[in-house]
N, C-alpha and C positions, 0 to 999 in steps of 0.2 A: 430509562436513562438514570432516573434516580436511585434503584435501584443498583447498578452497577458504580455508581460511583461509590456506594456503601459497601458496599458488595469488593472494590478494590479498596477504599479506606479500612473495613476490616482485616482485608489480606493484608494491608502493610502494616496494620495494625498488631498482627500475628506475628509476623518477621520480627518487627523490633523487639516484640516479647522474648522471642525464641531467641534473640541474639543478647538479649540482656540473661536471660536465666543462663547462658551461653558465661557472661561475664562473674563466672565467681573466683575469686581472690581468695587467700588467707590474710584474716587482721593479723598485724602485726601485735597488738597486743594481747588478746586473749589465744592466739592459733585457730581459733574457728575459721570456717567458710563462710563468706561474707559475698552478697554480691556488690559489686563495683565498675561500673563502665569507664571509670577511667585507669591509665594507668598511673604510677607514681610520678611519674615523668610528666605530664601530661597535668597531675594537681598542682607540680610545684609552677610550670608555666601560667596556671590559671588562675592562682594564689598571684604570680608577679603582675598579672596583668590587672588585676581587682586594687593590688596595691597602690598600682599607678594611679589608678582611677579614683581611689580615694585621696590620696595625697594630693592630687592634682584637686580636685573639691574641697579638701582643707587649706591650700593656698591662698583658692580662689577666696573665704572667707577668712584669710586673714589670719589663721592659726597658728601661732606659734610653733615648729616639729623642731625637735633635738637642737632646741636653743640654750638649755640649760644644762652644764656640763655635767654638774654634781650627782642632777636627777638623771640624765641620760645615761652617767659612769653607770648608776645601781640597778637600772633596769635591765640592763645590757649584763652586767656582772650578776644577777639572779638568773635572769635566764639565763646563759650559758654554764651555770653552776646546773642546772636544771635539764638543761638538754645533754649535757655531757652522763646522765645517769636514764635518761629515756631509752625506749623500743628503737628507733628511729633515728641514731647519731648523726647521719651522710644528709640531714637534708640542709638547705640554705638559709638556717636561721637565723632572722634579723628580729631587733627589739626594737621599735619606734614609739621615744617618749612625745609626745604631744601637749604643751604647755598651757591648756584651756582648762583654769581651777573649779569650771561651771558645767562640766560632763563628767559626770561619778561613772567612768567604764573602763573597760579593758578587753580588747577582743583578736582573736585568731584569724587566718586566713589562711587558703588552703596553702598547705607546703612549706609553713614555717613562717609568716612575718607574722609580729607578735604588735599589737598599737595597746600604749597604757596612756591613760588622759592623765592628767595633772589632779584631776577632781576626784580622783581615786581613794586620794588620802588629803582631801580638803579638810582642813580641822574640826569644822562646821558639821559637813554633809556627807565627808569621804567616806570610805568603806574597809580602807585597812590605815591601820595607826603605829606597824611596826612592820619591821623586815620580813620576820617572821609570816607575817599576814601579808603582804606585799609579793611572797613567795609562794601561797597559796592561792595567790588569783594569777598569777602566772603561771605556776603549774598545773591548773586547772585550763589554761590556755593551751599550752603546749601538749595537754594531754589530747585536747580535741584534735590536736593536728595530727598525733598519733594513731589515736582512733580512726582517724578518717572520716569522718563526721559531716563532712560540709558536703562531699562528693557521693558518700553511702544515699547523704538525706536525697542530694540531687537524681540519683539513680534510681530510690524509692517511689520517688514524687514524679518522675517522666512519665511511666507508662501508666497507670492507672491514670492521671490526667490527660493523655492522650485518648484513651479508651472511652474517658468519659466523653471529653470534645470531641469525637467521634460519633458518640453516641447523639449528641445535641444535635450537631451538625445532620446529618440521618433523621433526625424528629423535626428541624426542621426544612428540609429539602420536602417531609412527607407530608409536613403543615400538619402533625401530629403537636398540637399545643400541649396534651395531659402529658406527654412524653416529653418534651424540652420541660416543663418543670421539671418532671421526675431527676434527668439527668443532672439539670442547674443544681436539686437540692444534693444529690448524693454526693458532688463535686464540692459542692458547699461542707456538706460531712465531713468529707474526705479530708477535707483541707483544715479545716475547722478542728477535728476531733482527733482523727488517724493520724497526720502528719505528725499534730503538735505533739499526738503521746509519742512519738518515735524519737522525737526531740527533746521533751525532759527526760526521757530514758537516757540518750546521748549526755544532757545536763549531769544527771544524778554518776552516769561511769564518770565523765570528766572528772568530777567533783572527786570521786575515789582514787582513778589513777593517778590523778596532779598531785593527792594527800601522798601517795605511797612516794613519788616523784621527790617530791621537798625533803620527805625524810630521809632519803635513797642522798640528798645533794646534803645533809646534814640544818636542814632547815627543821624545827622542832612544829610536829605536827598537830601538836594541841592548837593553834594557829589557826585552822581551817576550818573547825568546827565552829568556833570564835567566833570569826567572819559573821557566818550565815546568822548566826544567835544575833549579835547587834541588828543585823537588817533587820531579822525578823521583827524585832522590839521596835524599832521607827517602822514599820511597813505592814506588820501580818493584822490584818482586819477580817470582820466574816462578811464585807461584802469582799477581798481579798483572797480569802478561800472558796467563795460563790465560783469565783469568777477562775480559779486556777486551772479549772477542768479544760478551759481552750488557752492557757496559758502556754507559751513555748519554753520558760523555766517553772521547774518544780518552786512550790514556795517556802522561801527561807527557810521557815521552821523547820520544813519536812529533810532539808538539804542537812541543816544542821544534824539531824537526830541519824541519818544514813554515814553520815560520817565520824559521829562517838561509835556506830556500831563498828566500826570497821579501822579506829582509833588505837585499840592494841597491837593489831598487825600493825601501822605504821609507826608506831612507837618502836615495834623491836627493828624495822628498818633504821631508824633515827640511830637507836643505841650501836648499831651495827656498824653505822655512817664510818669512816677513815677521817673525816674533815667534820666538826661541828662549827657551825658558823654563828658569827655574832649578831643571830636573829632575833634578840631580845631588844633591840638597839629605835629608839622612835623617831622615828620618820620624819618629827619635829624637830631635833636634834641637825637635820639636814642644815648647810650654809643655805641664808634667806634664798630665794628665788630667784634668779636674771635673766630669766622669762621675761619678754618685753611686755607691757600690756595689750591686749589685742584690740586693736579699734575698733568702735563700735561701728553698727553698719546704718548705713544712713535710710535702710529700706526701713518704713515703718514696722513697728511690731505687732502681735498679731492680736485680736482681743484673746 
């Protein structure tokens, strides 16, 4: 009996393979073959649904969204400066500014919503200090949605963790103990080492096609490289490089230095631009803030 049940967990294990190698696509930005189980239609649904789900979690804490009109005009008015020269024009993209000065982020979802925190360009701690740089971690967003990136990773990561939980599951039906380690650890690898490097791969194209993106919208592409150089200097350490190898972003330095090499192509896109924009312009310069304060939350904090 144990047997067949393994015995049919590998057969369906085989189908879903066979239907996945089954699922290959062209990226829209390089023309390669790519594989992908979902279709475009089908990310941007799943991209609206993860939105809801996040917004709906930043209410519940109290978070400020698109309360400030000055910083909402500019996030909204980069990106669409941005998507209107992307792979990818027809999708549904939305910019949502987020007014929390204490989250340094900005992140993608599948199909086009774009979330930039407030803390992005906090004076103190932020990460970009001009238009210019504000453009380059946008377009680095937008770029992932072009890539496909969230949905590629998800298609990557199914079937070999299926294979592997398959595998456990079978070692232990057999009460095969040396065999459930084996699987726990290679599952651990997998996930650990293989995914991540699939992932600062995706980081490091982002980083390149969002550079060509900015300069493609007339946003000056020295900009981007900039960015990663600051972090580095507040962030890059050698327990920081120890520790990059299960890292899911490349580290700053190395970010910075992939994109001087690839800094003269986006330059003659910039000089190319029809529209040069006033991305030299600092982001301190903005009318103050009317962002409400966010109250604090009365749950204790944590040690």
């Amino acid at each position: 009996m144990k047997v067949t049940h393994f015995i049919r967990a590998a057969a369906m294990a085989g189908l879903l393979f066979t239907l996945a190698a089954g699922c290959t696509t062209t990226d829209f930005v390089t023309g390669q073959p790519v594989q992908n189980m979902y279709s475009l239609a089908e990310e941007v649904q799943l991209g609206g649904q993860f939105y809801k789900e996040l917004v709906s979690g930043l209410q519940k804490e109290n978070a400020p969204i698109d309360q400030d009109p000055a910083r909402v005009a500019l996030v909204r008015e980069v990106t669409a400066h941005i998507t209107a020269v992307a792979h990818i024009t027809n999708l549904p993209y939305h910019a949502t500014f987020v007014g929390d000065p204490d989250f340094v982020n900005a992140y993608a979802l599948p199909g086009g919503n774009i979330m930039v925190f407030e803390g992005i360009w906090n004076p103190k701690e932020g990460l970009v200090r001009t238009v210019d740089e504000l453009a380059a971690v946008i377009g680095h967003e937008i770029a992932h949605v072009n890539c496909r990136h969230s949905t590629e990773a998800m298609t990557r990561q199914m079937l070999p963790n299926l294979l592997l939980a398959g595998g456990m599951i079978w070692a232990t039906l057999e009460d095969k103990d040396d065999l459930q380690l084996l699987f726990g650890g290679l599952m651990l690898v997998h996930n650990g080492l293989i995914v991540t490097r699939y992932s600062r791969a995706d980081e490091l194209e982002a980083d390149r096609i969002g550079m060509m993106y900015m300069a493609k919208a007339g946003y000056n592409p020295e900009a981007a490289p900039r960015v990663w150089e600051r972090l580095a200097g507040a962030s890059d350490s050698q327990l920081a490089k120890a520790l990059s190898i299960f890292s899911t972003h490349p580290r700053d330095k190395k970010r910075a230095q992939e994109l001087r090499k690839h800094l003269p192509e986006a330059m003659a896109l910039y000089q190319a631009a029809p529209i040069k924009r006033d991305g030299a312009r600092l982001l301190s310069t903005l009318p103050p803030s009317t962002t409400p304060a966010k109250p604090k939350s009365d749950k204790p904090e944590a040690d």
